[in-house]
ZABAVO-867334 format. One record per atom (N, C-alpha, C): residue number from 0; residue in one letter; chain; atom name; x, y, z. Coordinates in pm, whole numbers, plus 50000, padded with zeros to 5 digits. Example, Ala and Ser with C-alpha at 12.3 -4.5 7.8 and 13.67 -1.06 7.14 Angstrom:
! residues 2
balum resi=0 | resn=A | chain=A | name=N | u=51319 | v=49431 | w=50780
balum resi=0 | resn=A | chain=A | name=CA | u=51230 | v=49550 | w=50780
balum resi=0 | resn=A | chain=A | name=C | u=51320 | v=49670 | w=50780
balum resi=1 | resn=S | chain=A | name=N | u=51285 | v=49775 | w=50708
balum resi=1 | resn=S | chain=A | name=CA | u=51367 | v=49894 | w=50714
balum resi=1 | resn=S | chain=A | name=C | u=51290 | v=50003 | w=50787
! end
This chain:
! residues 85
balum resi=0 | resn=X | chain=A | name=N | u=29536 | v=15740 | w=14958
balum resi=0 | resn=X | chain=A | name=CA | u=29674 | v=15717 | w=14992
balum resi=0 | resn=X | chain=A | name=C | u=29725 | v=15602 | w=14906
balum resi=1 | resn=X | chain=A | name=N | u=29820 | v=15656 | w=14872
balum resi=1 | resn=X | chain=A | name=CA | u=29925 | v=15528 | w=14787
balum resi=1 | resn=X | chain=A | name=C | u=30046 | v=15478 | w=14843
balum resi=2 | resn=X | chain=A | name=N | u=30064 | v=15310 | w=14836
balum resi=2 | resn=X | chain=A | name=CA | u=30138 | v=15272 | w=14911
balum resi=2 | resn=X | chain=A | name=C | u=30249 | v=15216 | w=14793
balum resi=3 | resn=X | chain=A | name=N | u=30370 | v=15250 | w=14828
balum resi=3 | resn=X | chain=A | name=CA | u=30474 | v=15198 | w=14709
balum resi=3 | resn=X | chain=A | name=C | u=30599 | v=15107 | w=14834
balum resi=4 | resn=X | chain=A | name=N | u=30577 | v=14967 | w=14789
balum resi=4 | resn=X | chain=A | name=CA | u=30698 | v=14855 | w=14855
balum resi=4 | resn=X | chain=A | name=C | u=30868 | v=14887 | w=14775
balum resi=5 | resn=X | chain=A | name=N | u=30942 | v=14980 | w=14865
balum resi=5 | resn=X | chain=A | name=CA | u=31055 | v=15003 | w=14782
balum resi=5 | resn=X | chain=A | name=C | u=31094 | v=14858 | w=14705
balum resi=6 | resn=X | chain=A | name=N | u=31088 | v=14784 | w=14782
balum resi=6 | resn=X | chain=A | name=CA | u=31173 | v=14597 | w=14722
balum resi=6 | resn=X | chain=A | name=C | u=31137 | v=14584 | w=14576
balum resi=7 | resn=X | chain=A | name=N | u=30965 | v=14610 | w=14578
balum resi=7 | resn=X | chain=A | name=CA | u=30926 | v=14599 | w=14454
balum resi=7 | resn=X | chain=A | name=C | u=30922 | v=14714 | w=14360
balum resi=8 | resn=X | chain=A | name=N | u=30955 | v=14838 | w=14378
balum resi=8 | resn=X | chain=A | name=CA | u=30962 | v=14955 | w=14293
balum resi=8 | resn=X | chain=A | name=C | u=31072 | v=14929 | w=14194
balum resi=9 | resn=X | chain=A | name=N | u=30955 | v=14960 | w=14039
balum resi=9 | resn=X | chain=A | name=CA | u=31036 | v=14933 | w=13933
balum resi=9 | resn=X | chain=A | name=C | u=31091 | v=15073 | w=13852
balum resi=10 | resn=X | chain=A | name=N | u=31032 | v=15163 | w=13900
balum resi=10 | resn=X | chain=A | name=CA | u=31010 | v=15306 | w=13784
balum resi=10 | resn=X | chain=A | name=C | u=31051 | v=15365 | w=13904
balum resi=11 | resn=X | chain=A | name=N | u=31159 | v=15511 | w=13877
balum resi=11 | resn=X | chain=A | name=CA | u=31203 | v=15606 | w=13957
balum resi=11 | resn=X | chain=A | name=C | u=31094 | v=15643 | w=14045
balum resi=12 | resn=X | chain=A | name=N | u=31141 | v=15699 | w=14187
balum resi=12 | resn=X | chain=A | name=CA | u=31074 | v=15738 | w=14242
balum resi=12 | resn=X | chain=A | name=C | u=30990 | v=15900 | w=14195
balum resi=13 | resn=X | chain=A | name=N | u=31051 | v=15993 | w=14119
balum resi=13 | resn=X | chain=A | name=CA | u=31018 | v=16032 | w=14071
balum resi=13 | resn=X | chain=A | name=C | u=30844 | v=16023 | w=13970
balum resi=14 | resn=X | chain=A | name=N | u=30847 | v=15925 | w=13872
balum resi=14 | resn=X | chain=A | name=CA | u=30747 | v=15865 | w=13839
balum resi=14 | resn=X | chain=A | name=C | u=30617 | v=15851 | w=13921
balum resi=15 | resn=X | chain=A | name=N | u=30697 | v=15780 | w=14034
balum resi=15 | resn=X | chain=A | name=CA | u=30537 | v=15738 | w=14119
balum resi=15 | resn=X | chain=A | name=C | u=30470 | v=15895 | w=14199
balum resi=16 | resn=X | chain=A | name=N | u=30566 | v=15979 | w=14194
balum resi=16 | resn=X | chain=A | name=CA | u=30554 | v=16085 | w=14332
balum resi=16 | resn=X | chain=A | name=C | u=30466 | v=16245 | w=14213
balum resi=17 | resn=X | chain=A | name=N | u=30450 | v=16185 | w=14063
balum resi=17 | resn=X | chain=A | name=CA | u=30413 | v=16300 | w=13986
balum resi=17 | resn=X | chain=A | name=C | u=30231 | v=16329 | w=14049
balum resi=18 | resn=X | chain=A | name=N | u=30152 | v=16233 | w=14106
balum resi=18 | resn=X | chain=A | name=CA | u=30028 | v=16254 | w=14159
balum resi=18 | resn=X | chain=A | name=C | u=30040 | v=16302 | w=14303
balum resi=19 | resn=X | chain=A | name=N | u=30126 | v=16326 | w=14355
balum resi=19 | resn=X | chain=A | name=CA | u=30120 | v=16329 | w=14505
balum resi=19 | resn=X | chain=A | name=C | u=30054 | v=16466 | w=14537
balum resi=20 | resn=X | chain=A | name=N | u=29963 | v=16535 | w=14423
balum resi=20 | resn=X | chain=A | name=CA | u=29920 | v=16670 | w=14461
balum resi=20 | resn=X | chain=A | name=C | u=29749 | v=16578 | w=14496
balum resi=21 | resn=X | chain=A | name=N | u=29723 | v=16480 | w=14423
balum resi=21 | resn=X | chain=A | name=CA | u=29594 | v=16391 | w=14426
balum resi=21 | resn=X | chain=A | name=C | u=29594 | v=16318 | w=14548
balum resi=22 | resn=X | chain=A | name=N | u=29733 | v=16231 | w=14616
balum resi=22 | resn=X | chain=A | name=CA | u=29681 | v=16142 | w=14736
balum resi=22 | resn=X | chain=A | name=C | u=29843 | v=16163 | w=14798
balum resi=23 | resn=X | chain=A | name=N | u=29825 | v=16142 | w=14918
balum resi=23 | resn=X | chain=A | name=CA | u=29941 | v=16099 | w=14942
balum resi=23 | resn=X | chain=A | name=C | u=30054 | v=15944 | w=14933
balum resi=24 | resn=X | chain=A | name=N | u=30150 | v=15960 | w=14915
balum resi=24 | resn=X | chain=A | name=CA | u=30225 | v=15881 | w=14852
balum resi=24 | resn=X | chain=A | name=C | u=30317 | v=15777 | w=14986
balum resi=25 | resn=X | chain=A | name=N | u=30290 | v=15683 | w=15041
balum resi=25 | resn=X | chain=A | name=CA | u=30421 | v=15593 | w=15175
balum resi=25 | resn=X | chain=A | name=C | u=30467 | v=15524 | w=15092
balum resi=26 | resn=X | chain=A | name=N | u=30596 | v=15508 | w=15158
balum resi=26 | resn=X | chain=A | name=CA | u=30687 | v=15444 | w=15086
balum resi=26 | resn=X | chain=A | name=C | u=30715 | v=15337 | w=15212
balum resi=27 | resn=X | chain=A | name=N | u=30690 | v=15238 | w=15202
balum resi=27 | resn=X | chain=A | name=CA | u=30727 | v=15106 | w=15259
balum resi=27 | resn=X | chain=A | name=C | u=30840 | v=15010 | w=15243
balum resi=28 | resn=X | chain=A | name=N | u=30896 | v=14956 | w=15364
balum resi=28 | resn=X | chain=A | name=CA | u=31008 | v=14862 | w=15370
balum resi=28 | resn=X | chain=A | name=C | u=30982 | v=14796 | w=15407
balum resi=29 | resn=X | chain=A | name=N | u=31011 | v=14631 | w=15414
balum resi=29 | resn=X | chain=A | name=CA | u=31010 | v=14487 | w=15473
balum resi=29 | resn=X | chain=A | name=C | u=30865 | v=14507 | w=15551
balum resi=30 | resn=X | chain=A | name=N | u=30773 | v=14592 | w=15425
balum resi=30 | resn=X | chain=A | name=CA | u=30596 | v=14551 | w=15534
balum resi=30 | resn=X | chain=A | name=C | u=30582 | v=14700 | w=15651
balum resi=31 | resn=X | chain=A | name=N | u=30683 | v=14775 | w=15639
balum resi=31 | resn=X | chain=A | name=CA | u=30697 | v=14880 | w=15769
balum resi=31 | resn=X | chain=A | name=C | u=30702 | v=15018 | w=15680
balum resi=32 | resn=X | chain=A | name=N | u=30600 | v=15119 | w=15720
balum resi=32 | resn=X | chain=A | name=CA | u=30578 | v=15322 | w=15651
balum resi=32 | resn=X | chain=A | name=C | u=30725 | v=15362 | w=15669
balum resi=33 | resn=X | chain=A | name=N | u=30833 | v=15331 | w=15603
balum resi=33 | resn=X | chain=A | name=CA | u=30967 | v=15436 | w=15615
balum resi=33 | resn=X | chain=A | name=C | u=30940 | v=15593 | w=15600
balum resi=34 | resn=X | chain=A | name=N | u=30856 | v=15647 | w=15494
balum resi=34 | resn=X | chain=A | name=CA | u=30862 | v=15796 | w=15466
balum resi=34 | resn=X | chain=A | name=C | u=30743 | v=15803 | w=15390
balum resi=35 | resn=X | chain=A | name=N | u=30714 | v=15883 | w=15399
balum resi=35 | resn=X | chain=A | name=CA | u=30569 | v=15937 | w=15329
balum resi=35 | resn=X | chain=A | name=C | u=30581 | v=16089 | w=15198
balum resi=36 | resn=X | chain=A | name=N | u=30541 | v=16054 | w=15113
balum resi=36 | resn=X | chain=A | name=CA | u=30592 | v=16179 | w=15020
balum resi=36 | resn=X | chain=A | name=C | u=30430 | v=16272 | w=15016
balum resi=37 | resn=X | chain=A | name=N | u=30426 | v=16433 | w=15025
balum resi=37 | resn=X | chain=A | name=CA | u=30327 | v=16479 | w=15037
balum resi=37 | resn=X | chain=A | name=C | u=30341 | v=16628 | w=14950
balum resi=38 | resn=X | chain=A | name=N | u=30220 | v=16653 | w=14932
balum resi=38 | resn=X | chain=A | name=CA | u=30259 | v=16779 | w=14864
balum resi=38 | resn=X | chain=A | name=C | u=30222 | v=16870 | w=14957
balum resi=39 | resn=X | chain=A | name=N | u=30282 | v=17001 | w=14939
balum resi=39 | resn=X | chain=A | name=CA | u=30361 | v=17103 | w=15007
balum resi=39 | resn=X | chain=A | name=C | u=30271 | v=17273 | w=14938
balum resi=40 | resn=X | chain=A | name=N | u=30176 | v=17156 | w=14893
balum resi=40 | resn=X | chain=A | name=CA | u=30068 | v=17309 | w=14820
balum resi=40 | resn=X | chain=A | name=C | u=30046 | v=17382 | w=14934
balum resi=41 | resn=X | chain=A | name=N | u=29987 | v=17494 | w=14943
balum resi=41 | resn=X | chain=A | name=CA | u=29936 | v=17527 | w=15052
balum resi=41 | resn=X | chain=A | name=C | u=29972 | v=17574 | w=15201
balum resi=42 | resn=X | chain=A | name=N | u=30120 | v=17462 | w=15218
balum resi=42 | resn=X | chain=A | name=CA | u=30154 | v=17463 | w=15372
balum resi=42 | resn=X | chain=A | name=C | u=30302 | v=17541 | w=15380
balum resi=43 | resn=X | chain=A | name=N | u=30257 | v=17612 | w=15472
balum resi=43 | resn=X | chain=A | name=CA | u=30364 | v=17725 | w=15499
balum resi=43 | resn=X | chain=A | name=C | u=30500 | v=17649 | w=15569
balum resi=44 | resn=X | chain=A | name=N | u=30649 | v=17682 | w=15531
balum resi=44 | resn=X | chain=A | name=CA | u=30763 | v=17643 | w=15619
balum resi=44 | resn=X | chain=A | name=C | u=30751 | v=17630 | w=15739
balum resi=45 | resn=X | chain=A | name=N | u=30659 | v=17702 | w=15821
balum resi=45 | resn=X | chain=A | name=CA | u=30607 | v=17707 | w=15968
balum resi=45 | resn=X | chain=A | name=C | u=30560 | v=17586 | w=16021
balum resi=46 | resn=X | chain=A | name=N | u=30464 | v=17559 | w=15924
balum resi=46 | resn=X | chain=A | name=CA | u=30379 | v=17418 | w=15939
balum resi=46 | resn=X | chain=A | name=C | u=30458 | v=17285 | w=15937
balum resi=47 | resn=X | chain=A | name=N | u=30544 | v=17314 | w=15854
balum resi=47 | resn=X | chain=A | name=CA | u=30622 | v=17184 | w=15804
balum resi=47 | resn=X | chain=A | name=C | u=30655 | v=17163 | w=15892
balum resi=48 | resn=X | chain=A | name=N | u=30787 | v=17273 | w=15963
balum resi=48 | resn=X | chain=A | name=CA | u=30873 | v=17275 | w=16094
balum resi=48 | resn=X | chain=A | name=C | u=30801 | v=17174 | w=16227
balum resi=49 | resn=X | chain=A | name=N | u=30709 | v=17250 | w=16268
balum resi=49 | resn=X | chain=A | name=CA | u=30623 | v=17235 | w=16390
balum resi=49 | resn=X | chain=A | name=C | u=30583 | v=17111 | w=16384
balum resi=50 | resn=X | chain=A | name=N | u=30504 | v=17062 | w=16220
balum resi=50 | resn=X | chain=A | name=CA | u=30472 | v=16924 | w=16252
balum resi=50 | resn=X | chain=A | name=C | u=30585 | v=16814 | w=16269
balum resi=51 | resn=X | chain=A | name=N | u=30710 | v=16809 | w=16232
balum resi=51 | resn=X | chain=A | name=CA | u=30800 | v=16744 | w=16273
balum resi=51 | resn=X | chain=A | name=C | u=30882 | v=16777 | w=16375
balum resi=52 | resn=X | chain=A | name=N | u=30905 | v=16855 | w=16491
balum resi=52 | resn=X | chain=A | name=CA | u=30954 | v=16876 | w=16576
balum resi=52 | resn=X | chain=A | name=C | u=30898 | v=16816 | w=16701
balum resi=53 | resn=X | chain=A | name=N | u=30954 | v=16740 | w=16745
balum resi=53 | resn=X | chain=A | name=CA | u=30976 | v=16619 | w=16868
balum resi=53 | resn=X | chain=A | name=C | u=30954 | v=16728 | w=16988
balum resi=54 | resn=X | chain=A | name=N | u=31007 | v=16818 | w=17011
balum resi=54 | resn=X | chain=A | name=CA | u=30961 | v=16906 | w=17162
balum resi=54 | resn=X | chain=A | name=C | u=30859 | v=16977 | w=17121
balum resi=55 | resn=X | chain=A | name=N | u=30801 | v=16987 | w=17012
balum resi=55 | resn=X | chain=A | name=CA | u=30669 | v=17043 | w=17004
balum resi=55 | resn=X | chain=A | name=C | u=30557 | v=16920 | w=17011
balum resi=56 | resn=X | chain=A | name=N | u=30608 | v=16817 | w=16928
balum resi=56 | resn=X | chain=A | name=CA | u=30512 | v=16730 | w=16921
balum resi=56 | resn=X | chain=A | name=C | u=30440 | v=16694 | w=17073
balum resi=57 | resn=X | chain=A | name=N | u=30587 | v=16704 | w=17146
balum resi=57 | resn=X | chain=A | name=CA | u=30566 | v=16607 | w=17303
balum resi=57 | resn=X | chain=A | name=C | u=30508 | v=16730 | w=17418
balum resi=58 | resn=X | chain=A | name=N | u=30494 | v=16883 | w=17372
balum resi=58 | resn=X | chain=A | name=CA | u=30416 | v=16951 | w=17414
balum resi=58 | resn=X | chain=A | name=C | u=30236 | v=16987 | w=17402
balum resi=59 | resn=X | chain=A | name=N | u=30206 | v=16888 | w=17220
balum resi=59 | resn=X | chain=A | name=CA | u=30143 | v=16844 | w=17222
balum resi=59 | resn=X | chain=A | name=C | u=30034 | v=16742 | w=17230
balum resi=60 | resn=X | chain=A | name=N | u=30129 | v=16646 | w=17276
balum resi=60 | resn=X | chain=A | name=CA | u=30091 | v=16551 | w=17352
balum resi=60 | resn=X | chain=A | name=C | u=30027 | v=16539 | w=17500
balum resi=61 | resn=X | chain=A | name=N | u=30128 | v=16637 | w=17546
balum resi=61 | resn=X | chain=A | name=CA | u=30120 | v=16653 | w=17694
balum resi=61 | resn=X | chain=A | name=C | u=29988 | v=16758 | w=17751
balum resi=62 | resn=X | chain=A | name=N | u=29960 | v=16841 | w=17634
balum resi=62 | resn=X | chain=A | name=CA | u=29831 | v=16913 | w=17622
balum resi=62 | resn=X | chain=A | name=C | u=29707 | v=16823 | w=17633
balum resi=63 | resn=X | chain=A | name=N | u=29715 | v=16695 | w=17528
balum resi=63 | resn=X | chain=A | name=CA | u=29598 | v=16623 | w=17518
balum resi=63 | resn=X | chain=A | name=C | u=29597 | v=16517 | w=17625
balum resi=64 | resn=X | chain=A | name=N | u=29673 | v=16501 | w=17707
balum resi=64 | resn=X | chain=A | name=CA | u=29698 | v=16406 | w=17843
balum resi=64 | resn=X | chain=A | name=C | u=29650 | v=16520 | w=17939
balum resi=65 | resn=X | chain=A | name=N | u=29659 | v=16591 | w=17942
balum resi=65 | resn=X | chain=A | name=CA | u=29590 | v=16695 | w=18039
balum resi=65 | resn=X | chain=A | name=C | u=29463 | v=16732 | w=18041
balum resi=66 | resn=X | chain=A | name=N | u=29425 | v=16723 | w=17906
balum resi=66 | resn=X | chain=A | name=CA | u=29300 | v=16797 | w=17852
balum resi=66 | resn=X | chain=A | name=C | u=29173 | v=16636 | w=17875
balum resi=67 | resn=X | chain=A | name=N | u=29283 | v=16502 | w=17849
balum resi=67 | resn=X | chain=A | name=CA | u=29168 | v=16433 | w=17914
balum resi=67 | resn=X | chain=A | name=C | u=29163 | v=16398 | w=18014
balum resi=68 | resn=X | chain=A | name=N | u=29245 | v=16431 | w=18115
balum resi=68 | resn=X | chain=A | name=CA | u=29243 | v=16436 | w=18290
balum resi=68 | resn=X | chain=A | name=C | u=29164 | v=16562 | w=18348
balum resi=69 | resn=X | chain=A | name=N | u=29105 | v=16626 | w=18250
balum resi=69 | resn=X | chain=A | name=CA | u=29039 | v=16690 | w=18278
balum resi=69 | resn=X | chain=A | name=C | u=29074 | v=16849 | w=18331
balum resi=70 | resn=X | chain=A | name=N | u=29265 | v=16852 | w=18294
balum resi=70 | resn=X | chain=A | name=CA | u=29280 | v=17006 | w=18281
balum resi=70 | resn=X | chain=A | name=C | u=29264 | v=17080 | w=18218
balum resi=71 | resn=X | chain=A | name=N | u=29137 | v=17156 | w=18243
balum resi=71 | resn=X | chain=A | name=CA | u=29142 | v=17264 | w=18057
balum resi=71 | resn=X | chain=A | name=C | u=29144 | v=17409 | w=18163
balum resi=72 | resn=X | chain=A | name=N | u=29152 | v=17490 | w=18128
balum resi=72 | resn=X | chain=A | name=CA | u=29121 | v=17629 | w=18119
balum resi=72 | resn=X | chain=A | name=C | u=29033 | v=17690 | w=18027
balum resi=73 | resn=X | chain=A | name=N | u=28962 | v=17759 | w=18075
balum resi=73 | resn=X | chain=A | name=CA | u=28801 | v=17863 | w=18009
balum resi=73 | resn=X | chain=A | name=C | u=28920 | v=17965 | w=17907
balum resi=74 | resn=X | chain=A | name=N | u=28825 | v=17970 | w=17817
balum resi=74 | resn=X | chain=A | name=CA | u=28865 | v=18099 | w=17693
balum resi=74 | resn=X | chain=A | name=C | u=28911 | v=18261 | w=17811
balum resi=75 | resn=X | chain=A | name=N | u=28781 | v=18260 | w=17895
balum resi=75 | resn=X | chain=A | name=CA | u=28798 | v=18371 | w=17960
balum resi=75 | resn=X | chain=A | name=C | u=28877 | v=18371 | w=18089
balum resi=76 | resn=X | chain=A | name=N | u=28903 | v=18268 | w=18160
balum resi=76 | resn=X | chain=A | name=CA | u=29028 | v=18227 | w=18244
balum resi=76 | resn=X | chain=A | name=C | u=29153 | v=18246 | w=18139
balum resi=77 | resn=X | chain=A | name=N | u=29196 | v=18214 | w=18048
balum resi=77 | resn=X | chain=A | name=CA | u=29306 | v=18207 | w=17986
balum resi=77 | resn=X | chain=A | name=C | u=29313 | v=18387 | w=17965
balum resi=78 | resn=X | chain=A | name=N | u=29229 | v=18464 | w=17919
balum resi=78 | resn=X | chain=A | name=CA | u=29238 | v=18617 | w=17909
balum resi=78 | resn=X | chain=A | name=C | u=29297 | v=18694 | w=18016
balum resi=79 | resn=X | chain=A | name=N | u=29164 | v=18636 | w=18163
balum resi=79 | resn=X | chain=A | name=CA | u=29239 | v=18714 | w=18263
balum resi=79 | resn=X | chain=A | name=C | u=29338 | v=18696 | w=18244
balum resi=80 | resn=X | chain=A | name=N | u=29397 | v=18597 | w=18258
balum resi=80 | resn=X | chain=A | name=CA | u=29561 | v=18577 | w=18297
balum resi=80 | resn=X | chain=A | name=C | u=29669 | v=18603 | w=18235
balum resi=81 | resn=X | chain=A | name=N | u=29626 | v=18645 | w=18130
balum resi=81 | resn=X | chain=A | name=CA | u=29726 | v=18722 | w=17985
balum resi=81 | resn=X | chain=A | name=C | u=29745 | v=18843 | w=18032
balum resi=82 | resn=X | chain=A | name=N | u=29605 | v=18872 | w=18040
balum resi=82 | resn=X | chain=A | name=CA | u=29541 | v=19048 | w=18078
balum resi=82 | resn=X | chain=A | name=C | u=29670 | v=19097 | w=18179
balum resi=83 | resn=X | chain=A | name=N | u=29685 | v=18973 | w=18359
balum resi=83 | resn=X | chain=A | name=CA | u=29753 | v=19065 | w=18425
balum resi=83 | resn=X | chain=A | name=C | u=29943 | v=19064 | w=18384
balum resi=84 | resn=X | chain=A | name=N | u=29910 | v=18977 | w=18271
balum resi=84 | resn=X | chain=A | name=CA | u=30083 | v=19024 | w=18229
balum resi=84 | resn=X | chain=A | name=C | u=30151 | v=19150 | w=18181
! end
């Protein structure tokens, strides 16, 4: 990962963002991650979407707060219950 301090960026952003297929690229303000530049090889519009969406995120959140309180459901509990739909 590469960290670029906008305050101190001398060369277009462009410039710094030509490796971002090698590491990923944050872009930092006053010491604080504003945005992160990444490459997009590989990852479907789907992916992109989902990982930035706030009611998905907080559905997956709420999965892993459950899952360590100890709510899970069995592979084959989750079938039946498809099954009687």
């Amino acid at each position: 990962m590469k960290t670029i301090d906008l305050e101190k960026a001398i060369k277009p952003l462009s410039e710094y963002a030509k490796d971002v297929n090698k590491e990923i690229l944050v872009l930092k303000s006053k010491n604080k991650a504003v945005a992160a530049i990444v490459s997009l090889k590989n990852v479907d519009k789907e992916s992109i979407c989902l990982s930035t969406n706030p009611e998905f995120l907080e559905i997956i959140e709420n999965s892993r707060k459950e899952f360590k309180l100890g709510k899970k459901v069995s592979l084959n509990a989750m079938k039946k219950e498809i099954s009687k739909m």
